[in-house]
C-alpha positions in Angstrom: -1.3 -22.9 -5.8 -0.7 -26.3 -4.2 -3.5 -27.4 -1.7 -2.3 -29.0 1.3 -3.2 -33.1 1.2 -5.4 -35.3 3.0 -6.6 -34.6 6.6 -5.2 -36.5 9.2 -6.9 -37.9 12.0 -7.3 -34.7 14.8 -9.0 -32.6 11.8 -11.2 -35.8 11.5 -12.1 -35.7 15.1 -12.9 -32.4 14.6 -15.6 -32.5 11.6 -17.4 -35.2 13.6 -17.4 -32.6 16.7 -19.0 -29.7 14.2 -21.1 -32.1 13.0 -22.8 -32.9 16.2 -23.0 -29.3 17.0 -27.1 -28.2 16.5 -28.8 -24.4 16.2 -29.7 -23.3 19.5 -33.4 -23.5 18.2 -33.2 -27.6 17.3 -33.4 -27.1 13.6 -31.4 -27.2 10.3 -27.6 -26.4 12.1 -25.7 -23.5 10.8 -22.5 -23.9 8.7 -19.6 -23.6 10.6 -17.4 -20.6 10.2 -14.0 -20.0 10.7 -12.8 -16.7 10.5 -9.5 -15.7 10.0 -7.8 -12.2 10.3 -3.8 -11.2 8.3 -2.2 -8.6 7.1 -2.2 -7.1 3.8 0.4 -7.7 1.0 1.6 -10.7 -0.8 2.0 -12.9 2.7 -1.8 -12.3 3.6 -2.7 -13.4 0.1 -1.1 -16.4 0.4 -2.3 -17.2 3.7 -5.9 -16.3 2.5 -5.5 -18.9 -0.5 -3.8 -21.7 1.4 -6.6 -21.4 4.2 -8.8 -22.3 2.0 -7.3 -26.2 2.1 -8.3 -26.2 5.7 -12.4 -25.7 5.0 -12.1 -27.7 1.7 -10.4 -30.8 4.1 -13.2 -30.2 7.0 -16.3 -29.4 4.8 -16.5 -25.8 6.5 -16.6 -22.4 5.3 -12.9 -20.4 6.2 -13.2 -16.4 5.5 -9.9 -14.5 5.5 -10.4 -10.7 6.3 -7.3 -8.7 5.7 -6.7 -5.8 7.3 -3.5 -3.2 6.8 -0.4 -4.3 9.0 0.0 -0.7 10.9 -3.7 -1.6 12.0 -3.6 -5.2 12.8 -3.1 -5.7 16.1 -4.9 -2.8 17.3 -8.0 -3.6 15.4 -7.5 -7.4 16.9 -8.0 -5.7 20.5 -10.6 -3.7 19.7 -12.6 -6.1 18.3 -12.0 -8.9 21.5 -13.3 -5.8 23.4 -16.4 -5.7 21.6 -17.0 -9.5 21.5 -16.4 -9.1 17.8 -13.3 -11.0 17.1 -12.2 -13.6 14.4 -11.6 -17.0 15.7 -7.7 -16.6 14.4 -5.1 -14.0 14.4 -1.8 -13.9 12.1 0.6 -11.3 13.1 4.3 -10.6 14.3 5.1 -12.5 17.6 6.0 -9.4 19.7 2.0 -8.5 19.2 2.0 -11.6 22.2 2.9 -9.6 25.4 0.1 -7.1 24.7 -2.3 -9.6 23.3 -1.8 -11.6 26.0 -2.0 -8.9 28.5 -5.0 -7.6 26.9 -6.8 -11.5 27.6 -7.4 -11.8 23.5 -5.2 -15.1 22.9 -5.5 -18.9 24.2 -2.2 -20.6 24.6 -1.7 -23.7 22.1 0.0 -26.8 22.7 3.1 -27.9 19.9 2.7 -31.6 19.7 3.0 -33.8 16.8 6.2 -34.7 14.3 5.8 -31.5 12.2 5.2 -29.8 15.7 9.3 -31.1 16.4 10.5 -29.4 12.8 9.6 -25.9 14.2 13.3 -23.9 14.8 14.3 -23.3 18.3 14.2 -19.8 17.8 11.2 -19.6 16.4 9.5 -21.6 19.4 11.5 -19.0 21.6 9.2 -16.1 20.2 6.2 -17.3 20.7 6.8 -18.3 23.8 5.4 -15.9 26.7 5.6 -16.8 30.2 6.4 -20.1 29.7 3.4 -20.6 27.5 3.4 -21.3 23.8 0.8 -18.5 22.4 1.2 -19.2 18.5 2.3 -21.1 15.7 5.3 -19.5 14.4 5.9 -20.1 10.4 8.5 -17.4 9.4 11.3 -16.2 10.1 12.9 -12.6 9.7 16.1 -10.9 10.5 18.3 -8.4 8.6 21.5 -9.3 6.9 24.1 -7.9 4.4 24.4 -8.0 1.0 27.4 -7.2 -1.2 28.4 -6.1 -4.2 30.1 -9.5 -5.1 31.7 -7.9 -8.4 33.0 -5.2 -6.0 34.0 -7.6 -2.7 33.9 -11.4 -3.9 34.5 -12.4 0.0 32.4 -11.2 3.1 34.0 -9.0 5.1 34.8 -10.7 8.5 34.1 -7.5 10.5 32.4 -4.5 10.8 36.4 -2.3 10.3 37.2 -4.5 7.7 33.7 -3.6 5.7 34.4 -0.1 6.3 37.6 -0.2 5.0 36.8 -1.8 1.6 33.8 0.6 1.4 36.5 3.5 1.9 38.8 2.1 -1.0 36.0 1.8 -3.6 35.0 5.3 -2.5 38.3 6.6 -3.1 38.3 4.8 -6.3 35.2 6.1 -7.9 33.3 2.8 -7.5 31.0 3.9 -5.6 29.7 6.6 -3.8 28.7 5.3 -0.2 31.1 3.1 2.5 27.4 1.4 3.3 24.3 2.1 2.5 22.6 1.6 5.8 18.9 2.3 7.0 18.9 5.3 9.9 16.8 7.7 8.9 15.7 11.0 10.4 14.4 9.8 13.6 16.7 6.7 14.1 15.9 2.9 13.4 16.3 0.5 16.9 15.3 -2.5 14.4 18.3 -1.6 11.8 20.8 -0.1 14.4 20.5 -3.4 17.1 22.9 -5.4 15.7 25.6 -2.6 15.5 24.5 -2.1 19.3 25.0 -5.8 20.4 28.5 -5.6 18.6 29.4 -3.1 21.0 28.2 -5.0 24.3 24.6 -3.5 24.3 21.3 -5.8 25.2 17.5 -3.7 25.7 16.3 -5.7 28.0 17.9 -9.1 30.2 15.8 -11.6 30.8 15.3 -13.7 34.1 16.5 -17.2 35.4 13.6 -18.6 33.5 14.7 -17.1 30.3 11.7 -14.4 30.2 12.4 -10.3 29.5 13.3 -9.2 32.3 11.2 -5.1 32.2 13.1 -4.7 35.2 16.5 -4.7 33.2 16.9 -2.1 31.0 20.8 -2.6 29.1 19.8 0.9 27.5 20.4 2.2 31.5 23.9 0.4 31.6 27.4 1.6 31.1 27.6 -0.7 28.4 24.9 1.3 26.5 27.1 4.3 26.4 29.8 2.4 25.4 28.3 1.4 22.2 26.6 3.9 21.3 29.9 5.8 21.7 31.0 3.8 18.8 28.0 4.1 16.8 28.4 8.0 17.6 31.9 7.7 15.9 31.1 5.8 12.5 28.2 8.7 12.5 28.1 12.3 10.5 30.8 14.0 12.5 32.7 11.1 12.6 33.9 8.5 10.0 30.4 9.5 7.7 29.7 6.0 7.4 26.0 5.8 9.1 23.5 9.0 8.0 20.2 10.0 8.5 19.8 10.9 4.7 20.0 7.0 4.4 16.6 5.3 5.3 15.0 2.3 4.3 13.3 4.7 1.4 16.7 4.5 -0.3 18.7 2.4 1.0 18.4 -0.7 -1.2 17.8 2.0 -4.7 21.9 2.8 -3.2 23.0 -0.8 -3.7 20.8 -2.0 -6.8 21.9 1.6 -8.6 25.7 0.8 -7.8 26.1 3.2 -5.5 27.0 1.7 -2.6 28.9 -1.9 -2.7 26.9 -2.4 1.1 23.8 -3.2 1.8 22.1 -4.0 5.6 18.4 -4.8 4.5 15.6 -7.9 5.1 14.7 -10.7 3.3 11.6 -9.2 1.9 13.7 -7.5 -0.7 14.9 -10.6 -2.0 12.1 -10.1 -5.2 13.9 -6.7 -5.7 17.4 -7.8 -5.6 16.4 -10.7 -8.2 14.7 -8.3 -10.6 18.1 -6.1 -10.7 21.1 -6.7 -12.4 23.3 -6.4 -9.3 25.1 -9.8 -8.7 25.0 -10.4 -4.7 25.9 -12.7 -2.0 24.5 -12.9 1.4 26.0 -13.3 4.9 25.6 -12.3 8.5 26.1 -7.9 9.9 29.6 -8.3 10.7 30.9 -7.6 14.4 33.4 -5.6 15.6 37.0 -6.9 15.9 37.7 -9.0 19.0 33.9 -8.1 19.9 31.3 -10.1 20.3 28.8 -11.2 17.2 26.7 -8.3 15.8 23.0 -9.7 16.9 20.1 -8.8 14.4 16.3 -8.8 16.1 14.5 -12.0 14.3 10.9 -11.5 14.0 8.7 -14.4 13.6 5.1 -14.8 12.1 2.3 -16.4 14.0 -0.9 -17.5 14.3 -3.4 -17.2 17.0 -6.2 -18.5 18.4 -8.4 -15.5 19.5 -9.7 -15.8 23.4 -13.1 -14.2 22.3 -13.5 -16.1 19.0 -16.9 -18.0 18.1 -15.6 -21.1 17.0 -12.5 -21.8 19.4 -12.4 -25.5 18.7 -12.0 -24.7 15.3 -9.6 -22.0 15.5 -7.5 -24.0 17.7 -7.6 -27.3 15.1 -6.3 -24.5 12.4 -3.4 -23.1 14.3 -2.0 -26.2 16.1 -2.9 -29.0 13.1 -3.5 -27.6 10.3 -1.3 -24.6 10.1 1.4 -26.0 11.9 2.0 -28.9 8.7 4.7 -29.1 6.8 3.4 -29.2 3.7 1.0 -26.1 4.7 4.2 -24.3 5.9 5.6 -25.4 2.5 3.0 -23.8 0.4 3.3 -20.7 2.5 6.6 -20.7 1.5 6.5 -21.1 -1.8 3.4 -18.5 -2.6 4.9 -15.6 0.0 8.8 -16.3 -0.8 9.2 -16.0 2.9 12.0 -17.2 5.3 10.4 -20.5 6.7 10.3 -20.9 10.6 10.3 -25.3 9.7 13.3 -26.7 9.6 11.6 -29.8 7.4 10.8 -26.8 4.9 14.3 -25.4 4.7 15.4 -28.6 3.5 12.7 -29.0 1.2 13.9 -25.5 -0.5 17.5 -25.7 0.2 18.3 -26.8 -3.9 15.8 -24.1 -5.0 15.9 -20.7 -2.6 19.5 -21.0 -1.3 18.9 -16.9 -0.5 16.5 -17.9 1.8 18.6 -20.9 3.5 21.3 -18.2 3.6 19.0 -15.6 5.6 17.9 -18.5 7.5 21.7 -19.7 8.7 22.8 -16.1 9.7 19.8 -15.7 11.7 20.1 -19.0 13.2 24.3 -17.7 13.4 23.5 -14.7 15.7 20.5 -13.6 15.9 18.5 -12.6 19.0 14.1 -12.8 19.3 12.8 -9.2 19.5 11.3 -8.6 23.0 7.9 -9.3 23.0 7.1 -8.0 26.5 4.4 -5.0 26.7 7.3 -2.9 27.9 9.4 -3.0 24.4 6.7 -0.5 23.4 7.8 2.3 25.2 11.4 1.8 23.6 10.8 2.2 19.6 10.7 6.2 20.2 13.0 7.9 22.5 15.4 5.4 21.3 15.1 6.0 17.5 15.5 9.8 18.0 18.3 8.8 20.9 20.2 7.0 17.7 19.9 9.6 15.2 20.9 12.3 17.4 23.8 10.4 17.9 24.7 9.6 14.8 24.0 13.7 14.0 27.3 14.2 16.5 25.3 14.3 19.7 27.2 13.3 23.0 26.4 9.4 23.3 26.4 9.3 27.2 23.9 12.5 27.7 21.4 11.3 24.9 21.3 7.9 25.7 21.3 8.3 28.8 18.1 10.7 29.0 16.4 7.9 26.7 17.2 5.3 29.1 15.1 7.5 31.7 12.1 8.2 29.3 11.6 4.8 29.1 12.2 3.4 32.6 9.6 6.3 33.3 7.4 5.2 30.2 7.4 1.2 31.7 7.1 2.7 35.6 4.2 4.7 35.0 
């Protein structure tokens, strides 16, 4: 693991502030203490390694708790609650809305050359009221991959996909059109770019660029519309999209040959490379003469917590030290994760070209999940809205009783 190099002169500053900093009592002072919370899995290793180079570069001691991602953010709140909280926070960017409306995270400032490498996009997410709330450092959004043995060229659109997927089922080649996550109760994440292809939006957003709760797209004619197509590549219709297809099985259909298709994440790159599958990646396709199917990018952050013991600390490890380059680099290369630097896509761009391929068809078309409190009430009565749907259930009834659920959900 490579350790992030010398300190530069705000971490510095810093050590000499800590230093001044006495027991209450007058005598010996306590060690300083930073405490970090992440998620489980191979990212919060990584981050709980590569922390590390922030106490070893201050002379203070960093403890990394990780805690199971379902849990997280809820565990985060309940512990500002109790005046228990970590000093930092590292979790998805649409956490910020409800972190922010529960009073648990400070806003940071983005300053600094490495501060200027940061994506656009990736700024956009965790920005919240026109307040920067975290320091993004990856990047997500879901793509396809192909068969390229099967289709050497990416399909252009979503009809011309289909209709190779039709001819090598026809042929024998496979047994699937596309092996594409819905599952039994629907998947808003999976389905949205399909649903922007048709005209779709969840929510708008106002003059200042901010989601806009008030304006619900899922209320709109346009929602019907697409979701009228969805509806028709569904089980009653073309057979294409079905609920026996989830992300349980979706990627087993490509890597077994069964399917020449594949709409997944980045975080099966390690799974694809262990196969024997030989793939190619490149943005959802669109509809003809529609506009650009737009996946939901989620970004990684961290945060400084609003109830946290050592604030000055936590907010010298988000903004300085965990906003570097080469700490974003490391990240990188210990978690295999989609970078939110621009500096460190370039760095990588000879050695991960997946990755700089994920990267350029997010940056192509994709769209920053809402991070509003409101986008809470949507995940449900949509996801069983789309897989009623795409069971053969009239588009303009279902959707729009889930519109109503949720307007009621976000009024009440």
């Amino acid at each position: 693991m490579r350790r992030p190099g010398i300190v530069g002169s705000a971490l510095a500053g810093t050590a000499l502030l800590l230093s001044g900093c006495g027991s209450a009592s007058g005598g010996d002072q306590d060690a300083a203490q930073l405490l970090v919370w992440a998620g489980t899995g191979t990212g919060g290793d990584a981050l709980a390694e590569i922390a590390q180079g922030f106490g070893e570069e201050l002379g203070v001691d960093v403890k990394v708790e990780l805690v199971p991602g379902d849990q997280l953010q809820s565990s985060f709140v309940t512990a500002s609650q109790g005046n228990n909280a970590p000093d930092v926070v590292c979790g998805a960017h649409d956490w910020i809305g409800n972190l922010v409306q529960n009073g648990t995270i400070d806003p940071i400032q983005l300053v600094g050359p490495d501060a200027a490498q940061l994506q656009e996009l990736a700024v956009q997410a965790v920005t919240y009221n026109n307040q920067v709330y975290g320091m993004p450092f990856t990047m997500n959004s879901i793509v396809l991959y192909r068969n390229t043995d099967l289709v050497p060229e990416a399909p252009a659109t979503m009809e011309e996909l289909i209709a190779t997927g039709e001819q090598l089922v026809a042929a024998g080649q496979v047994t699937e059109v596309l092996a594409y996550p819905v599952g039994p109760t629907g998947n808003p994440y999976f389905i949205n770019p399909l649903y922007t292809a048709g005209g779709g939006y969840i929510f708008g957003t106002d003059a200042e660029g901010n989601f806009d709760p008030a304006d619900l797209g899922l209320s709109q004619p346009g929602a019907v519309e697409s979701y009228t197509r969805i509806g028709a590549l569904g089980e009653t219709g073309q057979n294409v999209l079905k609920r026996s297809i989830s992300g349980d099985n979706a990627l087993s259909l490509f890597s077994e040959g069964q399917s020449a298709f594949v709409v997944e994440g980045p975080w099966q790159l390690p799974n694809l490379a262990k196969g024997t599958i030989p793939y190619a990646i490149s943005p959802v396709p669109g509809y003809e003469g529609g506009p650009a199917a737009s996946p939901f990018i989620t970004v990684d952050a961290c945060y400084v917590a609003s109830k946290g013991e050592n604030k000055v600390l936590g907010q010298e490890f988000v903004t300085d030290f965990w906003g570097r380059t080469d700490v974003q680099l490391a990240y990188q290369e210990a978690a295999d994760s989609v970078p939110a630097s621009t500096a460190v896509l370039e760095e990588i761009s000879a050695t991960a070209p997946d990755i700089v391929a994920v990267a350029d068809a997010a940056a192509a078309s994709g769209q920053i999940m809402p991070s509003i409190p409101e986008m809470a009430a949507v995940w449900d009565p949509l996801g069983k809205a789309q897989a009623a749907i795409i069971a053969g259930a009239d588009p303009q009834t279902t959707i729009t009783q889930a519109a109503s659920t949720i307007e009621a959900a976000i009024g009440g």
